[in-house]
C-alpha positions as CSV (number, residue, x, y, z in Angstrom):
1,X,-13.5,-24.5,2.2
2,X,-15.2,-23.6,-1.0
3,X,-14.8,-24.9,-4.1
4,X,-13.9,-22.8,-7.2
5,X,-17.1,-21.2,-9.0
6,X,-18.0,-22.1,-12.7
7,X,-17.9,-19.0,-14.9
8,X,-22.0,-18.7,-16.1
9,X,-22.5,-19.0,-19.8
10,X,-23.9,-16.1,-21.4
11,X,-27.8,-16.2,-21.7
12,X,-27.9,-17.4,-17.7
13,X,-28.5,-15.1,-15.0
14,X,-26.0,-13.9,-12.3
15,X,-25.7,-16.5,-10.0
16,X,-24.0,-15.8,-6.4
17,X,-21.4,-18.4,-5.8
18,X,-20.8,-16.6,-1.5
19,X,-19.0,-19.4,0.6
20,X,-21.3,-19.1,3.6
21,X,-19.7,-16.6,6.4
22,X,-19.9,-19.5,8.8
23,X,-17.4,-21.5,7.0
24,X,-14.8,-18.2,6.9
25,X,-15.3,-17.6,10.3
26,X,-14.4,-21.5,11.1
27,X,-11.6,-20.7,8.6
28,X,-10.6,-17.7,10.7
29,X,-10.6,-19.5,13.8
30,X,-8.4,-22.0,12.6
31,X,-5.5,-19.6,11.5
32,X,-5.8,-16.9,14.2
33,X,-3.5,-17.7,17.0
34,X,-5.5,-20.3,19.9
35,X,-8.8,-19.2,18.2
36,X,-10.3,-22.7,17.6
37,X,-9.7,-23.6,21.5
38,X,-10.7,-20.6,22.6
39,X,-13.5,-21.0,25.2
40,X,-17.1,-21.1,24.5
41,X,-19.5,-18.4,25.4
42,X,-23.3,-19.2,26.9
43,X,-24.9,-20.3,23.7
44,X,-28.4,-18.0,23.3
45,X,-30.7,-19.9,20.4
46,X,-33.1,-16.7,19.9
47,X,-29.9,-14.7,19.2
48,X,-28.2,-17.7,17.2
49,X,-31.1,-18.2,14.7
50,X,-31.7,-13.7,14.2
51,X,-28.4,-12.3,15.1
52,X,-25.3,-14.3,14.6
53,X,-25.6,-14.0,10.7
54,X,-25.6,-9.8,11.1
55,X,-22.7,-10.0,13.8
56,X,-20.4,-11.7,11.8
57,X,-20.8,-9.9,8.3
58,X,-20.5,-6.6,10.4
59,X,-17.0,-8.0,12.1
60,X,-16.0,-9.3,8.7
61,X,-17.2,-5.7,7.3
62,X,-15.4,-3.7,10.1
63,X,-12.2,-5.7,9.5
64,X,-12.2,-5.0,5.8
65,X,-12.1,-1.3,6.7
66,X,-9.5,-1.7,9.0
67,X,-7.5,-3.8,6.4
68,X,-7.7,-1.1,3.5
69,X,-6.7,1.7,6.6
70,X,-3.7,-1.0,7.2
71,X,-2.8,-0.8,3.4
72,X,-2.9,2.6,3.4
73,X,-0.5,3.2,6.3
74,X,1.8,0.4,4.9
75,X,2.2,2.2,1.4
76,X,2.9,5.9,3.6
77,X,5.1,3.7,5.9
78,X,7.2,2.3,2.4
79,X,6.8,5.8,1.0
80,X,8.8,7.8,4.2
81,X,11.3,4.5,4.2
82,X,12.2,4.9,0.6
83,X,12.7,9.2,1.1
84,X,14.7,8.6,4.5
85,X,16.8,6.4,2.4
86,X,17.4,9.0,-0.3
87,X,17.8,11.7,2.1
88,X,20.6,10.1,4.3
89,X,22.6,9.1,1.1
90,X,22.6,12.4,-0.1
91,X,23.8,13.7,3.7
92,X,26.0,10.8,3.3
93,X,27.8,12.2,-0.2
94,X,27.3,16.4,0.9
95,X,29.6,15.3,4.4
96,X,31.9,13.8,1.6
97,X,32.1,16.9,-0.2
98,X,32.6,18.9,2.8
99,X,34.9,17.3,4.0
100,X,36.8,17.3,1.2
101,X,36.6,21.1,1.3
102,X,37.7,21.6,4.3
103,X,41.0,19.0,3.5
104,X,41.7,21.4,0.1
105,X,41.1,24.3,2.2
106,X,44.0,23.3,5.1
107,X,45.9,22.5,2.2
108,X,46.0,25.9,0.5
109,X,46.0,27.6,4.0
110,X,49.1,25.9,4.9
111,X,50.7,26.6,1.0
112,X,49.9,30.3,2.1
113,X,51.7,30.2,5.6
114,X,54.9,28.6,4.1
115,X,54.8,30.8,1.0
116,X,53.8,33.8,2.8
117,X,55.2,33.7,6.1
118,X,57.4,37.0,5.4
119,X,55.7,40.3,5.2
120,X,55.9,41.1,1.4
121,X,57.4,44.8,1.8
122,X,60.3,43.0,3.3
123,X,60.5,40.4,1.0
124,X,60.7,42.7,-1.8
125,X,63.5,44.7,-0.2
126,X,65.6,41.7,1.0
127,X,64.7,39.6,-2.8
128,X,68.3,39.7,-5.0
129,X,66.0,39.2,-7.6
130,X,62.2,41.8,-7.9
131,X,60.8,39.3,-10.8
132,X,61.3,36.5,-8.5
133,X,59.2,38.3,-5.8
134,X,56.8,39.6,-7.9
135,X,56.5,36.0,-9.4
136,X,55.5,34.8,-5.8
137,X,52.9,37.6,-5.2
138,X,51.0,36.6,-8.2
139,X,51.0,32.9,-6.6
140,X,49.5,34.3,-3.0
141,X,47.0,36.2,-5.0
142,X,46.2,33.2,-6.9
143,X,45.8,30.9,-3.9
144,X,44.0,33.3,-1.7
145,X,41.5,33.4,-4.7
146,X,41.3,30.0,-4.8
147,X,40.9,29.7,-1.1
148,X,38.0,32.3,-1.2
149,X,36.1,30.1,-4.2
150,X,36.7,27.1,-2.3
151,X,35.4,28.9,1.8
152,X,32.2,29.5,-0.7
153,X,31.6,26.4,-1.9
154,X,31.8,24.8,1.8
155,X,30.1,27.1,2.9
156,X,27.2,26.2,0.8
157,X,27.8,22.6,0.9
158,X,26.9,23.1,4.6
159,X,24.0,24.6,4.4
160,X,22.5,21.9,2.0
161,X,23.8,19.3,4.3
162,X,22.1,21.0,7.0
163,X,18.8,21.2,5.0
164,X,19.2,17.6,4.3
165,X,19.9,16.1,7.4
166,X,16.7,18.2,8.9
167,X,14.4,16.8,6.4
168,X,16.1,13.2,7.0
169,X,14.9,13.6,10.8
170,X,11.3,15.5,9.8
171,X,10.9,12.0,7.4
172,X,11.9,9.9,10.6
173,X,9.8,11.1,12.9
174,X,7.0,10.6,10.3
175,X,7.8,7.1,9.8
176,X,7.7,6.4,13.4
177,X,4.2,8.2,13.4
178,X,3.4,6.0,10.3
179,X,4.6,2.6,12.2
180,X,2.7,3.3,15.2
181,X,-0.4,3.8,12.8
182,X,0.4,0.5,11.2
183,X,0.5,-1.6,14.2
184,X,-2.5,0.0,15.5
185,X,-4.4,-0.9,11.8
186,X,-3.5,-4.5,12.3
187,X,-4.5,-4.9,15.5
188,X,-7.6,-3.6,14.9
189,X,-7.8,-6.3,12.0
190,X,-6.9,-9.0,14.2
191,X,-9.1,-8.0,16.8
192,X,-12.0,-8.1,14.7
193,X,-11.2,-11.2,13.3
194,X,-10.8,-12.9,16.7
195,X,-14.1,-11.5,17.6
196,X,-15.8,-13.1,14.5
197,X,-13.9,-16.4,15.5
198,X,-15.7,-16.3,18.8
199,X,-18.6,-16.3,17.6
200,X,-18.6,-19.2,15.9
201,X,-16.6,-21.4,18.6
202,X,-19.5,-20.4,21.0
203,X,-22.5,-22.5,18.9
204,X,-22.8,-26.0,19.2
205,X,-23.0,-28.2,16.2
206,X,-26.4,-27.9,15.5
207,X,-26.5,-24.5,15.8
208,X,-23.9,-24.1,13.7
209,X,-25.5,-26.1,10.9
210,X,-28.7,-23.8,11.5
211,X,-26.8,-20.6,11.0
212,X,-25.0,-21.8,8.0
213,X,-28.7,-22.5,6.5
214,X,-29.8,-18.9,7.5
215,X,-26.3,-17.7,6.0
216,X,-27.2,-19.5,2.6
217,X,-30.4,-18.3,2.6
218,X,-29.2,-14.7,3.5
219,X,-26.3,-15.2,0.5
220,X,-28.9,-16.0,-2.2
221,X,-30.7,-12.9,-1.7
222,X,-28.1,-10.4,-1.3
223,X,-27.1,-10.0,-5.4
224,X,-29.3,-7.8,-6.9
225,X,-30.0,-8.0,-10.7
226,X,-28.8,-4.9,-12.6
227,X,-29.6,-5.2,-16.4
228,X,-25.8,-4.9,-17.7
229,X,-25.0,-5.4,-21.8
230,X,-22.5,-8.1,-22.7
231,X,-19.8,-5.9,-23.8
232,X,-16.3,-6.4,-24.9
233,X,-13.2,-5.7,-22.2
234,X,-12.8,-1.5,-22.9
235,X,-8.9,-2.2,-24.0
236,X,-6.3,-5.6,-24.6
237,X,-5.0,-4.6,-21.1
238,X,-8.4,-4.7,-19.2
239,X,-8.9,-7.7,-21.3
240,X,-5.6,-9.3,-19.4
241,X,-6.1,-7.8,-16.1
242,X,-10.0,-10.0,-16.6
243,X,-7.7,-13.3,-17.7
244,X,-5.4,-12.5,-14.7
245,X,-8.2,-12.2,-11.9
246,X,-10.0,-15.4,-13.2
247,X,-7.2,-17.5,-13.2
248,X,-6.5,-16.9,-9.2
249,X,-10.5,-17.5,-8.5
250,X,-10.2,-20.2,-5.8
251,X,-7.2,-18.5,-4.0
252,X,-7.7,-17.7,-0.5
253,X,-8.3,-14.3,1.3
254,X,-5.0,-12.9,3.3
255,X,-5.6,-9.4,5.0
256,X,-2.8,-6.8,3.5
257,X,-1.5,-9.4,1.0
258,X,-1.1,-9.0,-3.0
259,X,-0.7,-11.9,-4.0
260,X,0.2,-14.1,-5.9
261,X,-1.2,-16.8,-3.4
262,X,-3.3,-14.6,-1.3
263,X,-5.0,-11.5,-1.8
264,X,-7.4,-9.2,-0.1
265,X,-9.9,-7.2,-2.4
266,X,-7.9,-4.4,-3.2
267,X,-4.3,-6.8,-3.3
268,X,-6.1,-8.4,-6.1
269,X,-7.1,-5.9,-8.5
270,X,-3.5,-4.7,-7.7
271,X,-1.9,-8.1,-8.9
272,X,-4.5,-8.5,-11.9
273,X,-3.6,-5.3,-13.7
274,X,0.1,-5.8,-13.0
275,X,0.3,-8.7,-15.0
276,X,-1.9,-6.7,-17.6
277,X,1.3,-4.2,-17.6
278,X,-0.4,-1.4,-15.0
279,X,0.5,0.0,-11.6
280,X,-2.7,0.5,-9.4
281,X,-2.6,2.2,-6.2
282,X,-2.6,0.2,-3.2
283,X,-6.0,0.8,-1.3
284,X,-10.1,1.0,-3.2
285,X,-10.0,4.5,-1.2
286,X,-7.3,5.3,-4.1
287,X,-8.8,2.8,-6.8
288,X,-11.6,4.5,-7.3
289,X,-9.6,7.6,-8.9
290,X,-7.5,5.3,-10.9
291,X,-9.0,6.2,-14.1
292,X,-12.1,7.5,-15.6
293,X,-15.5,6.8,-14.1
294,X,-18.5,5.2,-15.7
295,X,-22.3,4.4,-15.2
296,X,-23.0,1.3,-13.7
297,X,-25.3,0.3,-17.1
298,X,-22.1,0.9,-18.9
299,X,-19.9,-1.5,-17.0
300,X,-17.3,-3.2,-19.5
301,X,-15.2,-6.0,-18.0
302,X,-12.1,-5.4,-16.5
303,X,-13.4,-2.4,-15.1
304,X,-13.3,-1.9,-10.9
305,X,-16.4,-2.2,-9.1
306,X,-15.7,-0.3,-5.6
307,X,-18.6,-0.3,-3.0
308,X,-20.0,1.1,0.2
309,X,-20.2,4.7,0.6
310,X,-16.5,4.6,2.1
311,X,-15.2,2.7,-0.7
312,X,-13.9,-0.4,1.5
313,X,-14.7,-3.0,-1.0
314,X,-13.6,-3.4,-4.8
315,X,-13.9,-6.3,-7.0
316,X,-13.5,-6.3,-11.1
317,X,-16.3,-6.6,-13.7
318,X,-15.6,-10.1,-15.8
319,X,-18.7,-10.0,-17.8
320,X,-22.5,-11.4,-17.3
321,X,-23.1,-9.4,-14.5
322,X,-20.6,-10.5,-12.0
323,X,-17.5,-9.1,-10.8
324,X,-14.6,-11.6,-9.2
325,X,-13.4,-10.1,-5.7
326,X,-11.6,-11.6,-2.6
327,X,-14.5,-11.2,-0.2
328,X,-13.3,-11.4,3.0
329,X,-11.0,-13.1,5.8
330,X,-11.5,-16.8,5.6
331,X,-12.9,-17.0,1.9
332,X,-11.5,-17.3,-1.4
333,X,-11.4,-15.2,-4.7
334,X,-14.9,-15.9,-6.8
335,X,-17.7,-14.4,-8.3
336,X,-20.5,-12.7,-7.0
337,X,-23.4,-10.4,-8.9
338,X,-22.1,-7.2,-9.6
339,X,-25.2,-5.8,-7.2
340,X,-24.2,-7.8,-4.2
341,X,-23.8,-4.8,-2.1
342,X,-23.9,-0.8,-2.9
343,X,-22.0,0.3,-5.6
344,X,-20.1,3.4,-5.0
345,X,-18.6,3.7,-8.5
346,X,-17.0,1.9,-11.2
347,X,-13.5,2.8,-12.2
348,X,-12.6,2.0,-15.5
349,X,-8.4,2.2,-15.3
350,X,-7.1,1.0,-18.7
């Protein structure tokens, strides 16, 4: 597994500390259910020593995708759990209320029958006492406006419930559109990452020692140098989400996972600025609006680095032109030149 990068010393250039994608792939194999027995394909040296390198940082980039679309459709999944939730409590407490109604309204229809039961012409000619009578009529009229207040008020406590329990069933049949889109997102991780582990299992030992030479050699080439000056962290809380991400530098890659043992890329800026005292959103889709943009040449640390043209990656500029990021499925959290693949935009969030 790799070991845990040394932070350069200012005055040095970027160096790229990338654990070789051979030895995350291995990794990979090892924790993906029956990956590491899994059988071996026909071993083809002119593809081994060209191809296998591209193949496997294309699954490992396909599965990243996958995993940000799986992070997406987790926090819509929470989202529709959390307003179904709300919803039926409040159909829960509106059935409460009309049911009461309806109990104070058998009560005063029944007060009525027993009170009223004799037309009131007849009453009035049969009462000894007239003030006694006309006592009593002034009591029907009172219930029968009380009855009328109280018809209204279930009447609208329906139609609330009503509304309420329709947009608790509209929420439920999203969340079971949203579940089906989550499985779907994590198989499509898994398969990926099954495919990458494949790969690997089907080289033989020396091949596989040739490929990680090819992969170290492809590594040390991929950062380019972008003339960055050493600023300052742009605020105290960028300055303790930089602290935060360093100290987890050597922690281990986990698809849809936010630490604090694991992380993927996004996870991780997520955890960092928490402990800094700020709520990112979940995905670097929705990173890269979470604050005000700035130019690459103007990069402070603490400030998110999100990459590729479909802003699948993210990492977090720590200073001396390198950002720390959890790469990918079967690495750890490290540093890596700010320029090791196309920068999309920096985010700068605090």
């Amino acid at each position: 597994m790799p070991s845990h990068r040394r932070i350069p010393q200012p005055g040095q250039g970027p160096r790229t500390a990338r654990v070789t994608v051979l030895t995350a792939a291995a990794a990979t194999a090892a924790a993906v259910a029956g990956a590491a027995s899994a059988p071996s394909a026909q071993a083809r040296p002119a593809d081994n020593a060209t191809d296998v390198a591209t193949r496997i940082d294309h699954l490992y980039e396909q599965a990243e995708r996958a995993t940000e679309q799986f992070n997406a459709a987790k926090e819509r999944s929470e989202q529709l759990r959390g307003q179904v939730e709300v919803l039926q409590d409040r159909a829960a407490r509106g059935q409460e209320r009309v049911n009461g109604l309806r109990n104070d309204l058998g009560m005063l229809a029944g007060a009525q029958y027993r009170s009223g039961g004799v037309d009131p012409t007849l009453a009035l000619l049969l009462s000894p006492d007239p003030g006694t009578y006309l006592d009593r009529a002034a009591t029907l009229d009172r219930i029968s406006s009380r009855g009328n207040a109280r018809l209204g008020e279930l009447r609208d406590a329906q139609r609330v419930l009503d509304q309420e329990r329709t947009q608790a069933a509209g929420r439920l049949v999203e969340l079971e559109r949203a579940r089906t889109t989550l499985n779907a997102r994590k198989k499509t991780v898994q398969r990926k990452l099954m495919a990458a582990a494949r790969l690997v299992n089907s080289l033989s030992d020396e091949e596989r020692a040739r490929l990680a030479s090819r992969l170290e050699q492809r590594a040390s080439r991929s950062g380019r140098l972008i003339d960055i000056p050493d600023l300052a962290a742009s605020s105290a809380r960028a300055a303790a989400a930089v602290s935060a991400v360093r100290s987890v530098v050597g922690a281990p890659y986990a698809w849809g996972s936010t630490g604090p043992g694991a992380f993927d890329c996004s996870g991780l800026m997520v955890w960092a600025y928490r402990q800094a005292g700020v709520g990112l959103p979940r995905t670097s889709q929705a990173q890269l609006h979470a604050g005000r943009q700035v130019p690459l040449s103007q990069a402070r640390p603490g400030d998110l680095v999100v990459y590729r043209g479909d802003a699948s990656h993210v990492g977090m500029y720590v200073g001396g032109g390198q950002v720390v990021h959890a790469p990918y499925p079967g690495a750890r959290v490290r540093y890596d030149p700010i320029g090791m693949m196309p920068v999309a935009a920096v985010t700068r969030p605090a």
